[in-house]
Wavefront OBJ file of the C-alpha trace (Angstrom):
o trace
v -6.801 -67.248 -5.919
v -8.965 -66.348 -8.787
v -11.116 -63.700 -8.908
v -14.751 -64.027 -6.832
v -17.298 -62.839 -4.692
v -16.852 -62.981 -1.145
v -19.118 -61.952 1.497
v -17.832 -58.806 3.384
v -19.321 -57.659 6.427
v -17.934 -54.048 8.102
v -18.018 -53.640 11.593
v -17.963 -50.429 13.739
v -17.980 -50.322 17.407
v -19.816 -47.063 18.001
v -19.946 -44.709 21.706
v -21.993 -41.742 21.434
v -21.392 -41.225 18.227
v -25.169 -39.913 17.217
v -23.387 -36.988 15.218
v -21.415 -39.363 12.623
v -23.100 -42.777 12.416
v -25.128 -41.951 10.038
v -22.838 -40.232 7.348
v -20.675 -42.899 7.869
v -23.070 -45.654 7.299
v -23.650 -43.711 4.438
v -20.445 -43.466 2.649
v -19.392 -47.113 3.902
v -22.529 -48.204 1.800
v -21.252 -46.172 -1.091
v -17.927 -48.492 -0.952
v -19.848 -51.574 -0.826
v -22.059 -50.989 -3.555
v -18.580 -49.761 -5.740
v -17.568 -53.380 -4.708
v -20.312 -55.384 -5.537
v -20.697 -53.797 -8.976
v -16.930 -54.254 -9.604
v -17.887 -58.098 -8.313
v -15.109 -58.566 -5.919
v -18.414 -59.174 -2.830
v -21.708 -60.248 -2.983
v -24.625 -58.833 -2.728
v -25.323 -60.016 0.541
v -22.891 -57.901 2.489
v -23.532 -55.659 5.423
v -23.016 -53.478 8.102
v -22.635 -54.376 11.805
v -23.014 -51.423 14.391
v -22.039 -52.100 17.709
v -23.480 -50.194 20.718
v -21.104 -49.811 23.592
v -23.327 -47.980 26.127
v -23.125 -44.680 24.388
v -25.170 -42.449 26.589
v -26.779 -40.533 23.614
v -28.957 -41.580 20.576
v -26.948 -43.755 18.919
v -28.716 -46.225 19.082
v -31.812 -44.654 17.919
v -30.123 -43.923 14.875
v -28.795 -47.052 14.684
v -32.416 -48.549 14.585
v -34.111 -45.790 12.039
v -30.896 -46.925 9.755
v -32.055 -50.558 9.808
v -35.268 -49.561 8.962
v -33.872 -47.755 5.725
v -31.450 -50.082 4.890
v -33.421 -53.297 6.221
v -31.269 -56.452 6.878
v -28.062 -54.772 5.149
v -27.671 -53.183 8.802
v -27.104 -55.378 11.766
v -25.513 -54.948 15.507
v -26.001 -55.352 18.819
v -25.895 -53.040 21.809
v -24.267 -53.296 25.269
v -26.079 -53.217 28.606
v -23.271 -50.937 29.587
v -20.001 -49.211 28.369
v -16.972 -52.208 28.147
v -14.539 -50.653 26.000
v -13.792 -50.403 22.455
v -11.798 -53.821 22.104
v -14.914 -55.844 23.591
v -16.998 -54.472 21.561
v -15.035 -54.815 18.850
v -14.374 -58.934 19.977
v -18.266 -58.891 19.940
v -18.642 -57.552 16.378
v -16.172 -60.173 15.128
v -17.471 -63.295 17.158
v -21.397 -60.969 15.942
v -20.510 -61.599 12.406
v -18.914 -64.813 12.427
v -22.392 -65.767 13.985
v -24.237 -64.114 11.095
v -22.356 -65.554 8.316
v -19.182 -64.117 6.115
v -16.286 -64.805 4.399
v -14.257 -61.809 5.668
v -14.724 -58.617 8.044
v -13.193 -54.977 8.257
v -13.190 -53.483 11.375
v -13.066 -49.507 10.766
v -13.670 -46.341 13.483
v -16.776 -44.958 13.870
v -15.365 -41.398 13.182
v -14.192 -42.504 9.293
v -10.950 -41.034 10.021
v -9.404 -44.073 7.960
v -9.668 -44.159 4.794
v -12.473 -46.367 4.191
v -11.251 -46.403 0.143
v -8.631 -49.037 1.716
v -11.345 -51.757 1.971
v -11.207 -52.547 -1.870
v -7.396 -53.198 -0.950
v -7.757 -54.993 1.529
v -10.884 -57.530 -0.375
v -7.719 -57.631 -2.936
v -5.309 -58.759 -0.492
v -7.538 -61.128 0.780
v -8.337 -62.751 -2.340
v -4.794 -62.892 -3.019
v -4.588 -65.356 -0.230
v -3.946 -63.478 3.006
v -6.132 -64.241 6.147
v -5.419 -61.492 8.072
v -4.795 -57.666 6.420
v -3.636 -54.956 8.594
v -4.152 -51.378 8.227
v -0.794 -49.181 8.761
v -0.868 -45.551 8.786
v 1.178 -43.192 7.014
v 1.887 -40.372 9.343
v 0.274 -39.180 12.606
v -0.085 -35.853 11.088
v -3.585 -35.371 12.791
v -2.249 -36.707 15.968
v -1.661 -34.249 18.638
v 1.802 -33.797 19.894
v 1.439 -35.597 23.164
v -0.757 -38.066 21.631
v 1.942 -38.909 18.339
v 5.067 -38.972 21.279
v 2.775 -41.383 23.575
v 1.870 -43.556 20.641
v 5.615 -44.141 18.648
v 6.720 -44.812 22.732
v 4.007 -47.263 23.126
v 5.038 -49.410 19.919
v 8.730 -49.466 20.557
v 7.817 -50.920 24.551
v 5.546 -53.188 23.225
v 8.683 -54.205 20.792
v 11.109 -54.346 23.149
v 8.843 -56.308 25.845
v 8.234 -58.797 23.267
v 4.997 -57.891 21.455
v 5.154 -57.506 17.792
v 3.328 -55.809 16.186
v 4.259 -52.873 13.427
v 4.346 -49.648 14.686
v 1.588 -47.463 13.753
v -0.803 -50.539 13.245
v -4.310 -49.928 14.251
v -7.598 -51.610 14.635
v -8.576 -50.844 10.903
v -8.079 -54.403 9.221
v -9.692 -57.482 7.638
v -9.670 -60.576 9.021
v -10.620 -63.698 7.244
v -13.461 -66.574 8.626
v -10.614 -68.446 9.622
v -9.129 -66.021 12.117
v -12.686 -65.871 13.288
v -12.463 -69.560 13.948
v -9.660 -69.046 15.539
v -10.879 -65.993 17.913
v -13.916 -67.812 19.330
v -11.488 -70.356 20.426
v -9.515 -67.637 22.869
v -11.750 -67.514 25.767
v -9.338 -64.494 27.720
v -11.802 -61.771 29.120
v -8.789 -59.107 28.353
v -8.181 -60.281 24.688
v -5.696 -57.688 23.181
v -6.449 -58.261 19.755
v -3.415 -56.133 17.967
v -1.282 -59.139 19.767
v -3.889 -61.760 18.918
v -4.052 -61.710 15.353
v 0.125 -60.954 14.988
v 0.463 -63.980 17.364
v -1.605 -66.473 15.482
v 0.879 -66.719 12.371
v -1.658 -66.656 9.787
v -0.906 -65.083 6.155
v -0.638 -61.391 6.862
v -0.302 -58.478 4.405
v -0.058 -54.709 5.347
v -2.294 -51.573 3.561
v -1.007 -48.122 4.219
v -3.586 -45.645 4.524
v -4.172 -42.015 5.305
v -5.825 -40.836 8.257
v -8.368 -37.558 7.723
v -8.717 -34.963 10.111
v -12.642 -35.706 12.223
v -14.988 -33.722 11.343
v -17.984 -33.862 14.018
v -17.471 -34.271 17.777
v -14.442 -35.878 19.643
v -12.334 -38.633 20.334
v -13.158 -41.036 22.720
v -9.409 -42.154 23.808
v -7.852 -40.251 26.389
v -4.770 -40.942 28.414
v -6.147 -42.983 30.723
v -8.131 -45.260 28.347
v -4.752 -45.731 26.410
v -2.920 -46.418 29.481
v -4.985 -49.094 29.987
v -5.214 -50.630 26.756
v -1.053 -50.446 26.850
v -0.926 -52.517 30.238
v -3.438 -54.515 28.935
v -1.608 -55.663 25.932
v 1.751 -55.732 27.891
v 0.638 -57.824 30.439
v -1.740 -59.913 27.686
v 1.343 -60.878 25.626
v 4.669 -60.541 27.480
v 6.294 -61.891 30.887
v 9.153 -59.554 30.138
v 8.704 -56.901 32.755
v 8.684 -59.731 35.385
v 11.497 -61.173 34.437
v 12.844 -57.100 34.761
v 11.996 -57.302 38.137
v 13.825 -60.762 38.916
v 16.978 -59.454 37.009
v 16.662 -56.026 39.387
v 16.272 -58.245 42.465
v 19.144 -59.892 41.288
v 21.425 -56.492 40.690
v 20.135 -55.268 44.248
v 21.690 -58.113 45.696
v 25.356 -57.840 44.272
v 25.226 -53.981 44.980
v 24.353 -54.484 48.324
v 26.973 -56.609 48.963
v 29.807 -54.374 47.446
v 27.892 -52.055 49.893
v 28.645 -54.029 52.652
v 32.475 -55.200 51.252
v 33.424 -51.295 50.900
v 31.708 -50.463 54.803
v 33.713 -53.476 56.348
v 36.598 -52.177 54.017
v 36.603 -48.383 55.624
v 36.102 -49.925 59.337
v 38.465 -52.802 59.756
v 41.147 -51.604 57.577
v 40.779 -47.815 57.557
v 39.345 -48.087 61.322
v 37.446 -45.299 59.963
v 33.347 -45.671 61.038
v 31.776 -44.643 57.637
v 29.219 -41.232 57.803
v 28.087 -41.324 54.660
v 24.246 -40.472 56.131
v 23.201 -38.639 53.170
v 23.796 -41.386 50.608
v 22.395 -44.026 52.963
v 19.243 -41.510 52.625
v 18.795 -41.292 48.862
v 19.759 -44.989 48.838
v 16.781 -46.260 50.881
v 14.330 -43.931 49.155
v 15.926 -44.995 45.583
v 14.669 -48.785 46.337
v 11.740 -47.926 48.300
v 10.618 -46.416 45.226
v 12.100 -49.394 43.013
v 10.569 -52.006 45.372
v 6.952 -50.097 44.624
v 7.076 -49.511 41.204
v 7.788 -53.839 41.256
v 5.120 -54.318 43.391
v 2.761 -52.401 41.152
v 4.321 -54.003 37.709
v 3.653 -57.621 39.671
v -0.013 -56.480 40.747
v -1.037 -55.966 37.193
v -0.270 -59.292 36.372
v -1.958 -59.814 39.476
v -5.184 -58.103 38.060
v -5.051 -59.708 34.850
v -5.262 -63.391 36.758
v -7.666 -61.636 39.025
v -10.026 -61.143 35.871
v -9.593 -64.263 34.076
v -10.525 -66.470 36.941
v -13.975 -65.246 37.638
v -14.839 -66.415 34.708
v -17.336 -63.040 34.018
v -18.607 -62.634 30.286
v -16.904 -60.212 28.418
v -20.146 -58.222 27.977
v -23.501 -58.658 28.048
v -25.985 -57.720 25.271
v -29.149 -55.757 25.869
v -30.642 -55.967 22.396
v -29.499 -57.434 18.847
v -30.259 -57.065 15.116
v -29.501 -59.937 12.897
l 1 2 3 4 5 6 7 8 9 10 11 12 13 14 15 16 17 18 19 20 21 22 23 24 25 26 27 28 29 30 31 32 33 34 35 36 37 38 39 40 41 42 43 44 45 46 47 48 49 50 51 52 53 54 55 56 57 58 59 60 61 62 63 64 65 66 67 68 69 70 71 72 73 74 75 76 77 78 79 80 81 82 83 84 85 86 87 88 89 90 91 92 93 94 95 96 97 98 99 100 101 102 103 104 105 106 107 108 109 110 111 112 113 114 115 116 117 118 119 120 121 122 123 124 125 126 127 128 129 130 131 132 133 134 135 136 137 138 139 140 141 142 143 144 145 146 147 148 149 150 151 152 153 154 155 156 157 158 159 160 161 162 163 164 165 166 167 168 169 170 171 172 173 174 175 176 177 178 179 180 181 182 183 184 185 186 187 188 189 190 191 192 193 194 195 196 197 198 199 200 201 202 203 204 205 206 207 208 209 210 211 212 213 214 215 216 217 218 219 220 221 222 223 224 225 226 227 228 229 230 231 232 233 234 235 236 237 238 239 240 241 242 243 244 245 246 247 248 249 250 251 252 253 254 255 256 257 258 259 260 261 262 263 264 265 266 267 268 269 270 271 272 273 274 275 276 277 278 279 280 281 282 283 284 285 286 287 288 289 290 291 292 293 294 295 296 297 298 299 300 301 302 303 304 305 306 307 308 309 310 311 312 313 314 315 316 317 318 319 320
């Protein structure tokens, strides 16, 4: 493609984060002006905030940085707290509303490198519709956090979700993925499946991540638990068909169970003691049979949540 001015528009999902938003809204500003005069976006670019229920004055600040910045700062805040990936779904389907010809998704915190963006504009004009943001090292990560995170890409590999390992919600995403995104109606959209699963032209930036430097993280165990069951049970029938495959095993062990007891009695004529084993036996698949039950009731859940038919979130106020 040749060279040309595209409308950008950056959007940052934002909870409790009165400490950082504006610094970051700040430098961000600094990269789009560095883009505009190198003319690779228009002047018309922006900024959309999204406000998911923080609790402090975020949006406050949110609302004194439209009034510096005027209608280069746009966004929308939640009635109440529904997780970073709907408010990040809402920023997208926000800006596709608004008008662009490509988006960036980036963290609040600016522990990516927002310098990527001019690589990933780049990419984009080179043709790619969808540019994903892969870091380098998980040097700032925590050791339980790094261990947690490498096992959670190589399940979601093995369970039949692709996507790269260390891939992250930092990437640009062309109006026609947007297109395609208000089409998917799903109220638990995992959108590091979505945008690997909808085949279009993909390229891959490899950035580093800085160390924060104002308040805390807002991902904890349990809040990436959930976002791994979400995108397991989202994008793969595999553990289900684990459980059929066990059910299957059970079966052909319990009947060289059986073959070996009538075995020691008829032809030994010796009645088999063996109390103990029958013990850890019955508490091996009374465990197995729960752990089943609880893979099939989170598939359960997910159905559970799609057929209500709820909104994904509702909006309490909105800049444009």
């Amino acid at each position: 493609m040749s060279k040309c001015k595209s409308r950008l528009a950056i959007i940052i999902p934002c909870f409790n984060e009165e400490l950082v938003i504006k610094s970051t809204v700040e430098t961000l500003f600094g990269v789009l002006n560095r883009l505009i005069s190198a003319e690779k976006i228009s002047e018309d670019s922006y900024i959309y905030l999204i406000d998911d229920g923080s609790k402090d004055k975020t949006w406050n600040e949110i609302e004194n940085l439209r009034a510096t910045y005027g209608e280069k700062i746009k966004g929308t805040k939640f009635i109440r707290n529904y997780g970073n990936q709907k408010a990040l779904i809402a920023g997208l389907l926000g800006v596709r509303e608004v008008g662009c010809d490509c988006v960036v998704s980036i963290d609040a915190d600016l522990q990516q490198d927002e310098n990527a963006i001019e690589t990933f504009v780049d990419e984009f004009h080179n043709g790619a519709d969808i540019v994903s943001g892969i870091r380098n090292d998980r040097k700032t990560d925590s050791f339980f956090k790094k261990t947690t995170a490498i096992c959670f890409y190589r399940l979601m590999n093995l369970l039949g979700v692709k996507i790269p390992q260390n891939h992250s919600d930092y990437r640009l995403v062309s109006k026609r993925a947007l297109d395609i995104l208000a089409e998917y109606q799903e109220e638990g959209l995992f959108l590091r499946g979505f945008f690997h699963e909808i085949g279009l032209r993909t390229a891959y930036v490899h950035f580093d991540v800085k160390p924060r430097m104002v308040g805390c993280s807002k991902f904890n165990f349990l809040s990436l638990t959930s976002l791994a069951l979400n995108g397991i049970t989202a994008f793969s029938i595999v553990p289900l068909r684990i459980i059929a495959v066990l059910g299957v095993l059970t079966v052909l062990g319990s009947f060289l169970l059986m073959m070996n007891v009538l075995y020691e009695f008829f032809v030994m004529h010796d009645a088999p003691n063996g109390w103990a084993t029958l013990v850890i036996l019955l508490a091996f698949f009374g465990g197995l049979q729960i752990f089943c039950i609880g893979i099939i009731g989170e598939y359960l859940g997910q159905i559970f949540n799609e057929v209500k038919g709820r909104p994904r979130y509702i909006k309490e106020i909105e800049l444009k």
